[in-house]
LOZA-944789 format. One record per residue (C-alpha): x negated, y negated, z negated. Coordinates in Angstrom, 2 decimals, decimal comma, always signed. Layout:
+---------+---------+---------+
:      xx :      yy :      zz :
+---------+---------+---------+
:       X :       Y :       Z :
...
+---------+---------+---------+
//
This chain:
+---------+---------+---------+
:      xx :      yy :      zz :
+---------+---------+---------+
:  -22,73 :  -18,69 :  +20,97 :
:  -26,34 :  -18,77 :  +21,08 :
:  -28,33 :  -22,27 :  +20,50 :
:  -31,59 :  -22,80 :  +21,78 :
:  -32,09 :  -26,07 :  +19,97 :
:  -31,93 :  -24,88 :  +15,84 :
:  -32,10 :  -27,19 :  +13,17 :
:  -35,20 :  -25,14 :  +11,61 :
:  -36,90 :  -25,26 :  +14,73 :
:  -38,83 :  -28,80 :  +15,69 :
:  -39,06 :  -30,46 :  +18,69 :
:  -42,55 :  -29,15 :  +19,51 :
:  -41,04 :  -25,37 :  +19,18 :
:  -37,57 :  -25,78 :  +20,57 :
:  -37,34 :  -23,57 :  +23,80 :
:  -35,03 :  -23,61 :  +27,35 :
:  -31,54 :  -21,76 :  +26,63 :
:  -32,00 :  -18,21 :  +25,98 :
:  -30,65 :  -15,73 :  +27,73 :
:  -28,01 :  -12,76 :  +25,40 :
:  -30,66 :  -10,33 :  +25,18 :
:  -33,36 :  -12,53 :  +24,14 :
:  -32,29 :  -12,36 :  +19,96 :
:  -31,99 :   -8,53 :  +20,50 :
:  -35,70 :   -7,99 :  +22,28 :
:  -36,92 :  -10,00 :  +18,87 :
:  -34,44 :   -8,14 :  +16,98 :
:  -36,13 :   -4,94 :  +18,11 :
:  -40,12 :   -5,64 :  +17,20 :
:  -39,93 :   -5,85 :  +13,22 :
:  -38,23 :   -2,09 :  +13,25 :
:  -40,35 :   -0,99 :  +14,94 :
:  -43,39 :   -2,80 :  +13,18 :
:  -41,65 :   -1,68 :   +9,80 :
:  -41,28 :   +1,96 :  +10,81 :
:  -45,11 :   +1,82 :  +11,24 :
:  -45,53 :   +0,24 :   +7,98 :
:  -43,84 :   +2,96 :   +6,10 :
:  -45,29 :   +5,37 :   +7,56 :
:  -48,51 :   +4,16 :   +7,45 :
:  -47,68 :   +3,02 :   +3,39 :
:  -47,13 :   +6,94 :   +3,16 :
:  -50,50 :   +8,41 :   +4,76 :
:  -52,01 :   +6,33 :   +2,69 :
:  -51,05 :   +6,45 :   -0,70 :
:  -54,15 :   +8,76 :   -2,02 :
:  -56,86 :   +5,95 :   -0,99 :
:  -54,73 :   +2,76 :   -1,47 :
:  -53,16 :   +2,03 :   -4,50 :
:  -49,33 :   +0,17 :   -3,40 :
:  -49,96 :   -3,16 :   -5,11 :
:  -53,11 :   -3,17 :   -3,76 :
:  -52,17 :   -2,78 :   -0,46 :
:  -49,15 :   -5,64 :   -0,70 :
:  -51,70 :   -7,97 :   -2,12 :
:  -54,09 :   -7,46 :   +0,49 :
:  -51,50 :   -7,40 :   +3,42 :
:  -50,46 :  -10,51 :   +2,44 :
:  -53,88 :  -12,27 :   +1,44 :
:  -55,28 :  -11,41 :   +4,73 :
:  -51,98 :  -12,58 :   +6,55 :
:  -52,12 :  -15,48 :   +4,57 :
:  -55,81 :  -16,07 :   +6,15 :
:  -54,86 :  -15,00 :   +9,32 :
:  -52,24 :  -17,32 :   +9,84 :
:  -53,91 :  -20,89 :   +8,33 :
:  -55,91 :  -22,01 :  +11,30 :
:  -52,91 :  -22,14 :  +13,21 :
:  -50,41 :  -23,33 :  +10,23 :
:  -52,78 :  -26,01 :   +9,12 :
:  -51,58 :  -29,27 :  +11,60 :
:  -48,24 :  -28,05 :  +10,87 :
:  -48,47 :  -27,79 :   +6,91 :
:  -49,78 :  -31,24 :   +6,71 :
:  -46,41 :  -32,49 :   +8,22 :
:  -44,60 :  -30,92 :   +6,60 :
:  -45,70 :  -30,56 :   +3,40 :
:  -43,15 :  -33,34 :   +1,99 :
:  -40,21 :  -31,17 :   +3,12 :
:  -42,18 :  -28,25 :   +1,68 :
:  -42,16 :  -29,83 :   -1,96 :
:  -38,79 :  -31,37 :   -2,02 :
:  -37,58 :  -27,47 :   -1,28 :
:  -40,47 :  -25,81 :   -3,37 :
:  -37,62 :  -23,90 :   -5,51 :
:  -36,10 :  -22,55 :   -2,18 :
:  -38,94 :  -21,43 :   -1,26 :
:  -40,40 :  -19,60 :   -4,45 :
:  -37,34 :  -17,91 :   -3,97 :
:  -37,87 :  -16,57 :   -0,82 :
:  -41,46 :  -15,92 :   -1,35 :
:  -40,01 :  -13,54 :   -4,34 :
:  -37,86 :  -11,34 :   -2,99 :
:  -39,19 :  -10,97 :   +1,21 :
:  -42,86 :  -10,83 :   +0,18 :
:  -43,97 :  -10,06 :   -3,43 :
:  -40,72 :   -7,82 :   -4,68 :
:  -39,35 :   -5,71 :   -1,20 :
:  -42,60 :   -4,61 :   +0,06 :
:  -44,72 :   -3,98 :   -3,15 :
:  -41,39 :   -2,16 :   -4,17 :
:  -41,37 :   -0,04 :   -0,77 :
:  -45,12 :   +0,86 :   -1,28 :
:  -44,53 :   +2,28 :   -4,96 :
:  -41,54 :   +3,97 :   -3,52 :
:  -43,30 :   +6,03 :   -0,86 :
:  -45,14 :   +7,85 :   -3,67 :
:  -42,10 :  +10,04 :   -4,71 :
:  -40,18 :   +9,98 :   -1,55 :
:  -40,94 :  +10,91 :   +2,32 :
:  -41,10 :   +8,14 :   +4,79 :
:  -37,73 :   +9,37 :   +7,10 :
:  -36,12 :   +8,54 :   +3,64 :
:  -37,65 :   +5,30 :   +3,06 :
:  -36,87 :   +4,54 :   +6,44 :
:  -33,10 :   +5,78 :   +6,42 :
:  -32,19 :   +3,85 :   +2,86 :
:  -32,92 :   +0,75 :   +4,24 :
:  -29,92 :   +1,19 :   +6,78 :
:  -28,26 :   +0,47 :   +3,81 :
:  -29,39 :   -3,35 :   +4,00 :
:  -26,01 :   -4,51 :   +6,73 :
:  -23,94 :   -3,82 :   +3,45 :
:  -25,31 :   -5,62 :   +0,97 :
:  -26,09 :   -8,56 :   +3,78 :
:  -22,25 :   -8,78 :   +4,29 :
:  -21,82 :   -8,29 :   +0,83 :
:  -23,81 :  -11,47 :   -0,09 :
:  -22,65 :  -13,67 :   +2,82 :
:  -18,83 :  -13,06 :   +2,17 :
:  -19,49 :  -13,98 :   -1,65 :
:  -21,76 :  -16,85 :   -0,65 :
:  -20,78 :  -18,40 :   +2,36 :
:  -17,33 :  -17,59 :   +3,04 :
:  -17,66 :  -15,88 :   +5,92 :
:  -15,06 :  -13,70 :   +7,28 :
:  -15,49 :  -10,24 :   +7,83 :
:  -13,15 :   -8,31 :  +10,28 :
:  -11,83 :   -4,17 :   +9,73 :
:  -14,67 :   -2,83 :  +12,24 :
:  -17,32 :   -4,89 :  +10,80 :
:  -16,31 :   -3,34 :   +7,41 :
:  -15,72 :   +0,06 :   +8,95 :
:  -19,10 :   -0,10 :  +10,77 :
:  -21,30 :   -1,00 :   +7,38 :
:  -19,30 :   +1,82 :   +5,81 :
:  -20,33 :   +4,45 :   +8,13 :
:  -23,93 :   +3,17 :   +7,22 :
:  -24,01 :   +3,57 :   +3,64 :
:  -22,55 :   +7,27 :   +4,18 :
:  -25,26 :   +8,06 :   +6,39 :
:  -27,79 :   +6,77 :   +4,07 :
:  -26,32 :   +8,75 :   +1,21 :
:  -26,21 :  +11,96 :   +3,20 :
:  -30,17 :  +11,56 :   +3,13 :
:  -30,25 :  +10,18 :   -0,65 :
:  -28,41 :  +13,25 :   -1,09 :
:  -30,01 :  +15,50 :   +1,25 :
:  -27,16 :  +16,80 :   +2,53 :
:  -26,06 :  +18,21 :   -0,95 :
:  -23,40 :  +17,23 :   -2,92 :
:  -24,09 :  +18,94 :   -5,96 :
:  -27,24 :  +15,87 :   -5,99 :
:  -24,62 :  +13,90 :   -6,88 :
:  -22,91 :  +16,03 :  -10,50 :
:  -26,65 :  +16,09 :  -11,29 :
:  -27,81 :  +12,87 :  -10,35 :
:  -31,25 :  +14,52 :   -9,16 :
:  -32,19 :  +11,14 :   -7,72 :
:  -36,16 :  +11,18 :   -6,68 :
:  -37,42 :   +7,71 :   -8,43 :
:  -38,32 :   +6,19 :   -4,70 :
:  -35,12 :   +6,53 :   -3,30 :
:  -33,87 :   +4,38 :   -6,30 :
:  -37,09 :   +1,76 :   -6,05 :
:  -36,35 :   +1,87 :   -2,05 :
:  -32,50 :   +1,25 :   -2,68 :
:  -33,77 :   -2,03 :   -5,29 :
:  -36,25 :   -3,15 :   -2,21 :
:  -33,31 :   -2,87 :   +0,53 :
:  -31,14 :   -5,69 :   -2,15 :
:  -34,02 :   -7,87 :   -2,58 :
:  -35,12 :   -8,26 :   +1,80 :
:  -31,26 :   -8,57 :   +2,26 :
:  -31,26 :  -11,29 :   -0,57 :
:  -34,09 :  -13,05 :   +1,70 :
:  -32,29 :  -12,22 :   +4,83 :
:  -29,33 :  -14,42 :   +3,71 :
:  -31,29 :  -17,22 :   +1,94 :
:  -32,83 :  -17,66 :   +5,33 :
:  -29,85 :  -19,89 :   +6,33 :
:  -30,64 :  -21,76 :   +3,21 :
:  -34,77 :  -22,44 :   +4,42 :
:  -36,13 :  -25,91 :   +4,69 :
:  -36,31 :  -27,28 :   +8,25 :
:  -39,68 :  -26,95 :   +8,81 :
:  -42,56 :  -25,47 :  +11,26 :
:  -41,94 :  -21,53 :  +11,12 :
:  -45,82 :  -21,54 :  +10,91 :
:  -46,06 :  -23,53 :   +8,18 :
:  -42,98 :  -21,62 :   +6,65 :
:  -44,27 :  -17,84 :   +7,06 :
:  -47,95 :  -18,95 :   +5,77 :
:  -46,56 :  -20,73 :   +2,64 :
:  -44,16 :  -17,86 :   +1,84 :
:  -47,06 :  -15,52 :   +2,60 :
:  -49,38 :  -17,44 :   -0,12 :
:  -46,75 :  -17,59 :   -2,63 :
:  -46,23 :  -13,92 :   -2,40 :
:  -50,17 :  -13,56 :   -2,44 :
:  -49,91 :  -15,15 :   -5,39 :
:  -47,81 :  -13,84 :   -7,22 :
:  -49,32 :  -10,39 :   -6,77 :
:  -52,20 :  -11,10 :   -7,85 :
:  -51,83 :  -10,36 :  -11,90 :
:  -50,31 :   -7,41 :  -10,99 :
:  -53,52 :   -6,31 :   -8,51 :
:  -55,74 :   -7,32 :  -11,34 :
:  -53,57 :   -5,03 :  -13,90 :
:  -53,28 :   -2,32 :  -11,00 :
:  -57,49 :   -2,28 :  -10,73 :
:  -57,70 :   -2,59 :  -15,10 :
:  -55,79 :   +0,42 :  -15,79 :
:  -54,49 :   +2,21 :  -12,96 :
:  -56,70 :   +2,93 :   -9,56 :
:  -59,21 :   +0,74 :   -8,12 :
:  -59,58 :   +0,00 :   -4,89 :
:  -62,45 :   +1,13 :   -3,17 :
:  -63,11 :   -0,05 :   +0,59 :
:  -63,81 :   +2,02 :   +3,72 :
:  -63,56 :   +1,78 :   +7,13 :
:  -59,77 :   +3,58 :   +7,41 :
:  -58,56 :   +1,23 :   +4,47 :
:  -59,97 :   -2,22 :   +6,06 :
:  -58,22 :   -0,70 :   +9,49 :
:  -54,88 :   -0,15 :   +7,57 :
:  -54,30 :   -3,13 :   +5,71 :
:  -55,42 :   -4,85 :   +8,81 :
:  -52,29 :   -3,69 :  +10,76 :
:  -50,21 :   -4,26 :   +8,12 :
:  -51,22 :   -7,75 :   +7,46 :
:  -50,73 :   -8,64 :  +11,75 :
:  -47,75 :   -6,13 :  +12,44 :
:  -45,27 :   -5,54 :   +9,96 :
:  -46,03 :   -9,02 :   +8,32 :
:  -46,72 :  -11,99 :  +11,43 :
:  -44,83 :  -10,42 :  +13,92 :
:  -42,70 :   -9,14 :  +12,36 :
:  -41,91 :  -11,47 :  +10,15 :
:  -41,68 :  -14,07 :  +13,17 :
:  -39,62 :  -12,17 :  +14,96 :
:  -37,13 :  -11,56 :  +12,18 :
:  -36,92 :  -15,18 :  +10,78 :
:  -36,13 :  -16,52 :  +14,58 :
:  -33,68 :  -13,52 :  +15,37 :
:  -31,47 :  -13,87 :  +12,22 :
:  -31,30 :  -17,63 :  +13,53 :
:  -30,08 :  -17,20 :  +16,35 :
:  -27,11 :  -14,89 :  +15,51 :
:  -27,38 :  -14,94 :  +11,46 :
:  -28,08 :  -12,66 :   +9,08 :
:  -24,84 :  -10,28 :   +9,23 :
:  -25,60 :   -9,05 :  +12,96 :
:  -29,52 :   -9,16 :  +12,53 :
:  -29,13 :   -6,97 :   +9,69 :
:  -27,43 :   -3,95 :  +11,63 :
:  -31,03 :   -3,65 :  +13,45 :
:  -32,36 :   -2,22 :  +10,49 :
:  -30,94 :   +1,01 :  +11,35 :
:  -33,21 :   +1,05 :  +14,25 :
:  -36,21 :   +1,51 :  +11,30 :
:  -35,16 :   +5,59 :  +10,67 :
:  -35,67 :   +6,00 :  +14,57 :
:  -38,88 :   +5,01 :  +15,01 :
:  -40,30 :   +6,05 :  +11,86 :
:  -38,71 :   +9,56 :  +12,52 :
:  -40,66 :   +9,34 :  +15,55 :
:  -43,96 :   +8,67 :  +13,94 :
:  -43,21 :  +11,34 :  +11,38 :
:  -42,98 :  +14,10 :  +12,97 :
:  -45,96 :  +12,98 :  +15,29 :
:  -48,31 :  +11,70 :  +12,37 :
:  -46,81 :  +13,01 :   +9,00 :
:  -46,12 :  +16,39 :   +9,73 :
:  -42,79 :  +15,43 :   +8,18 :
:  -40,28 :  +17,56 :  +10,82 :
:  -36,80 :  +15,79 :  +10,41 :
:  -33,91 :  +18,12 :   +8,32 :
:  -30,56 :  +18,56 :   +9,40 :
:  -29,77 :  +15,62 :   +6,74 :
:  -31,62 :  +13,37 :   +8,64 :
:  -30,48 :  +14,06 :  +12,13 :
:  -26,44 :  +13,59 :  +10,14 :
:  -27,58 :  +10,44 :   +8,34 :
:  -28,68 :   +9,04 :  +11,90 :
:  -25,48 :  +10,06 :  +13,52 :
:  -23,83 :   +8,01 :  +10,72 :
:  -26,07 :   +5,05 :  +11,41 :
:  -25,64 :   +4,88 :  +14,90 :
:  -21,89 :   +5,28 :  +14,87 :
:  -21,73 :   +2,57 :  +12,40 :
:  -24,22 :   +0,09 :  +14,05 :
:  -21,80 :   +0,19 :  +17,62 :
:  -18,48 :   -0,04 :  +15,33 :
:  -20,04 :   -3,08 :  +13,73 :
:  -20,61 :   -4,88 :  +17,31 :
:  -17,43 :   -3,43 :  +18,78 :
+---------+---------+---------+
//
């Protein structure tokens, strides 16, 4: 059953009933936001170094979102220090650690693979809320997460078994697989956020993650690449700090609300669609036989899971 009026939600922001389809028309945007972010993260790893990019993407999201967050933040900025801890937490492993992680990956891997490990997220989101919260999971649901971890392996292993005796893992697959744990370790701490504005919650998380990027964009410009600024780099870390982080972001937090984390997390398999999509059309990055398996696997698994 779907509730309009959520605890997390305020009276100024609660809305009229919604109808069924409403959580999956939100559920939809931040794959398809995401998709573009990976791909994107990928055409542009020769001009923007990754930490670089998550720092700015957030900074300017950050900035973006304040005008609007202020009248809200000074409300609830009580509730906001009495769940500071929460909160770090959140701003740790959705912000700072998953997408910084996913920008380093994209350097050794394509983006139809970045895109198609992240299926594996369901799994370790049912994973997490069986150990943490008790909740019971039936035979399909199991069956269905199953059938996406074997579709993301078919593309870890492109196809080839023999990856496997020689563990010929490409280093992002393995940083991609570490960023899928840490968003589905936010995904399920969401039913754990503080009941406050979800602008005042997405622009503190934001800042925290800011933050905590910074060293590392300071260490990144030191001894690695610097930054330099153009008119194609301003353009791309502006879409990434409106798309795949405020909508997004929004979209996500208020979807996995409505019909928690377990469901919500099945529509990342919709990311290896649309960045598929974009690859062939942008990347020059024709999908492989793998891919078009892997997919098949997905799919199956994301129907068995709502069967």
């Amino acid at each position: 059953m779907i509730l309009a009026k959520h605890r997390f939600y305020p009276d100024s922001v609660r809305v009229r009933p919604l109808s069924k389809w409403a959580p999956a028309l939100l559920l939809v945007i931040p794959p398809l936001c995401w998709a573009g972010n990976v791909v994107l993260a990928r055409s542009v790893i020769h001009t923007i170094p990754p930490i670089s990019l998550a720092f700015w993407r957030w900074t300017l999201a950050f900035l973006l979102l304040m005008p609007f967050a202020w009248p809200h933040l000074k409300t609830d900025w009580s509730l906001f220090l009495r769940h500071w801890k929460m909160m770090v937490g959140l701003s740790i492993f959705g912000i700072a650690a998953f997408n910084t992680l996913l920008y380093l990956a994209v350097h050794t891997t394509t983006a139809i693979n970045s895109a198609l490990i992240q299926t594996t997220m369901p799994a370790f989101i049912l994973v997490m809320t069986m150990i943490g919260f008790r909740e019971n999971v039936g035979f399909r649901q199991v069956s269905g997460v199953v059938l996406c971890i074997l579709g993301a392996a078919v593309v870890v292993l492109r196809g080839d078994l023999q990856v496997l005796l020689h563990l010929s893992f490409v280093q992002g697959d393995i940083l991609m697989l570490v960023a899928v744990m840490c968003y589905g370790i936010y995904t399920v701490l969401l039913k754990k956020r503080p009941p406050i504005h979800p602008m005042t919650f997405l622009s503190m998380t934001f800042g925290i993650g800011a933050m905590m990027l910074a060293p590392l964009y300071w260490w990144e410009n030191q001894t690695m690449q610097v930054m330099v600024w153009s008119s194609q780099v301003a353009a791309a870390v502006g879409y990434v700090a409106v798309f795949p982080s405020i909508v997004a972001y929004f979209c996500w937090n208020r979807g996995t609300e409505l019909i928690g984390p377990n469901r919500a997390g099945l529509f990342i398999n919709l990311v290896p669609v649309f960045a598929a999509i974009m690859s062939l059309i942008w990347l020059n990055e024709p999908p492989q036989f793998f891919h078009l398996a892997g997919m098949g696997l997905v799919v199956g698994g994301m129907v068995l899971f709502n069967l």
